[in-house]
Every structure is written in C-alpha cells, then in structure tokens.
C-alpha positions as CSV (number, residue, x, y, z in Angstrom):
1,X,1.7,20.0,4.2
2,X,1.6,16.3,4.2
3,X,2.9,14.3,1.1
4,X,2.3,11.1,0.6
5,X,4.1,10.0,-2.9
6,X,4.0,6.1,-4.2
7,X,6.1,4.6,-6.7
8,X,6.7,0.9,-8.5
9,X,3.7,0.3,-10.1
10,X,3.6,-1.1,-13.4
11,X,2.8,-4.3,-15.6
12,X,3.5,-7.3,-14.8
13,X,2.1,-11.3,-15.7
14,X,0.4,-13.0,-13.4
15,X,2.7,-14.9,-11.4
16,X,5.4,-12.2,-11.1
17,X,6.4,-9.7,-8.2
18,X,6.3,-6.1,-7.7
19,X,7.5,-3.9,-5.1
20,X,5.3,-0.6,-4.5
21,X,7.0,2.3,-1.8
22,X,5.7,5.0,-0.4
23,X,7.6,8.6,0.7
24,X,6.0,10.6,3.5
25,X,6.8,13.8,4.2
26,X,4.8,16.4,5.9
27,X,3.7,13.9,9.5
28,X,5.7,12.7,12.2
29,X,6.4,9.8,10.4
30,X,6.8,7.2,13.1
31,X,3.8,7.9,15.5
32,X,1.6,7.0,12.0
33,X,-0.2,3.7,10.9
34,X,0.4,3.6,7.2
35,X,-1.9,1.6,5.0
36,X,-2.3,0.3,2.2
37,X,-5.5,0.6,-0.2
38,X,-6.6,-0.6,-4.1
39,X,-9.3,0.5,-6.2
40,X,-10.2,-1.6,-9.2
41,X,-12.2,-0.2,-11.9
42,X,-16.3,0.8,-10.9
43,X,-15.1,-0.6,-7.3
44,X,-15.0,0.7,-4.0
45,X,-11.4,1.3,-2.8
46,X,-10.6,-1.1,0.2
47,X,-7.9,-1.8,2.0
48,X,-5.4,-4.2,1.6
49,X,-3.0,-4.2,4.1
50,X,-1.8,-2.1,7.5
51,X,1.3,-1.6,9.8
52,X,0.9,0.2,13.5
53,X,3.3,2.3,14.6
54,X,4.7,-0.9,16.3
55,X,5.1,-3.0,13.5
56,X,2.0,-4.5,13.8
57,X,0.6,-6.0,10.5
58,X,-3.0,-6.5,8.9
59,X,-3.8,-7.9,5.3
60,X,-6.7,-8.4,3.4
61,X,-7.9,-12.1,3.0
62,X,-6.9,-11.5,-0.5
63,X,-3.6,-11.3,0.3
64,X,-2.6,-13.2,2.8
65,X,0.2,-14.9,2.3
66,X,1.2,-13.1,-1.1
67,X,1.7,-9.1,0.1
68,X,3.9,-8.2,2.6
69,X,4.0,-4.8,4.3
70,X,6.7,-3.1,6.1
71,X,8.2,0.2,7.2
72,X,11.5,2.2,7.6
73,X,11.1,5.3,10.3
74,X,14.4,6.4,9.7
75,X,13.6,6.7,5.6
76,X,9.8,8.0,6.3
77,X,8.6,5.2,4.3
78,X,6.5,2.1,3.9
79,X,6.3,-0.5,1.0
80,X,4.4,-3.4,-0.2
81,X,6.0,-6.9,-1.3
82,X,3.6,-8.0,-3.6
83,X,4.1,-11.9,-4.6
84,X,2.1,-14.3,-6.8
85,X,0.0,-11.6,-8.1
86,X,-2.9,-12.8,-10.1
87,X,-5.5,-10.0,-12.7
88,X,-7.6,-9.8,-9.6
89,X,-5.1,-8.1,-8.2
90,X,-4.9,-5.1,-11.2
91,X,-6.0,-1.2,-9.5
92,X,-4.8,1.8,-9.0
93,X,-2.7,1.1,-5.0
94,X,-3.1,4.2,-2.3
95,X,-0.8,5.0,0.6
96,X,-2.2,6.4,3.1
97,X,-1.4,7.3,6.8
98,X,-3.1,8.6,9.9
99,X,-2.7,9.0,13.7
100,X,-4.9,5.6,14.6
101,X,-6.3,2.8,12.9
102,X,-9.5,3.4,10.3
103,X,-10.4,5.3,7.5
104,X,-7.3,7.6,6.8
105,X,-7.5,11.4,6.9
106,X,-4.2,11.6,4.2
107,X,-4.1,9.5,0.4
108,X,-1.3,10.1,-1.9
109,X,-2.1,10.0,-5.6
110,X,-1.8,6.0,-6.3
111,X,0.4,3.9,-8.4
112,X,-1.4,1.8,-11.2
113,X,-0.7,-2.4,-11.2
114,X,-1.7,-4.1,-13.8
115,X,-1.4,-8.3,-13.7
116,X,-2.0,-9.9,-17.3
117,X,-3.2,-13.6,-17.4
C-alpha cells in the first residue's frame, strides 16, 4: 500500500520561510518523480514543482526562484524550501509520486500553508 504522508505546514507572514517534507512508503522510492501540488480555496490544484528520478527539477512560474525542491533516496523522502512566501501562496500542498512525469496516480493527504499579509 503506498503512503504518501506530508508534514510542516503551518502559518506563517508573508515574507517568512517554511519547509514542507514528504514520507513515502509503499513504492520503490527512487525509480519515482515526486511532485509537488497546491490547491487554493474554489481552485483547481496545480502543480508547483517536480524532481525526476535524476534530480531533475521543474517549478511553477510562481515560484521560481522562491521554492526549492529536493530529494533523499536513502530516507524515501522529498521536501519543498519555500522562501519569500507571499498570501498567494496560502493552500492546502500535495505530495505526490508516480513512475513518469504527469498527472500522478498516488496523493497523500496535504499539509495546509497559510501566508498572512
């Protein structure tokens, strides 16, 4: 059974940092792309950032610049450096994984940010 489990949400002002991870279980971890994706309130959820099995990185416009991804193999995990974060950045953050790049086949539960102005 795969698990996908995400932690560090929270609130935080705009301006601050947060660090969000992710636990897999369940998948042979390092032959996954892992993603991240954010659903704001009465919006579709999108994706904000991706990392191949190679290390190979993808952001959002959005976030260019502000979010870094990154994984460990060896802990079955992947996180998101989040920088600068402004309100437009508040929504409820996904991991997700799956054997190639697009829409993923496995979503944890989310994390909640919140950004206050």
């Amino acid at each position: 059974q795969v698990q996908l489990v995400e932690s560090g949400g929270g609130l935080v002002q705009a301006g601050g940092s947060l660090r969000l991870s992710c636990a897999a279980s369940g998948i042979i971890f390092e032959t996954y792309v892992m993603n991240w994706y954010r659903q704001a309130p009465g919006k579709q959820r999108d994706l904000v950032a991706y990392i191949t099995r190679s290390g190979t990185t993808n952001y959002a416009d959005s976030v260019k610049g502000r979010f870094t991804i990154s994984r460990d193999n060896a802990k079955k995990s992947v996180y998101l450096q989040m920088n600068s974060l402004k309100p437009e950045d508040t929504a409820r953050y996904y991991c997700t994984a799956d054997p190639q790049l697009g829409w993923p086949r496995h979503w944890g539960q989310g994390t909640q940010v919140t950004v206050s102005s």
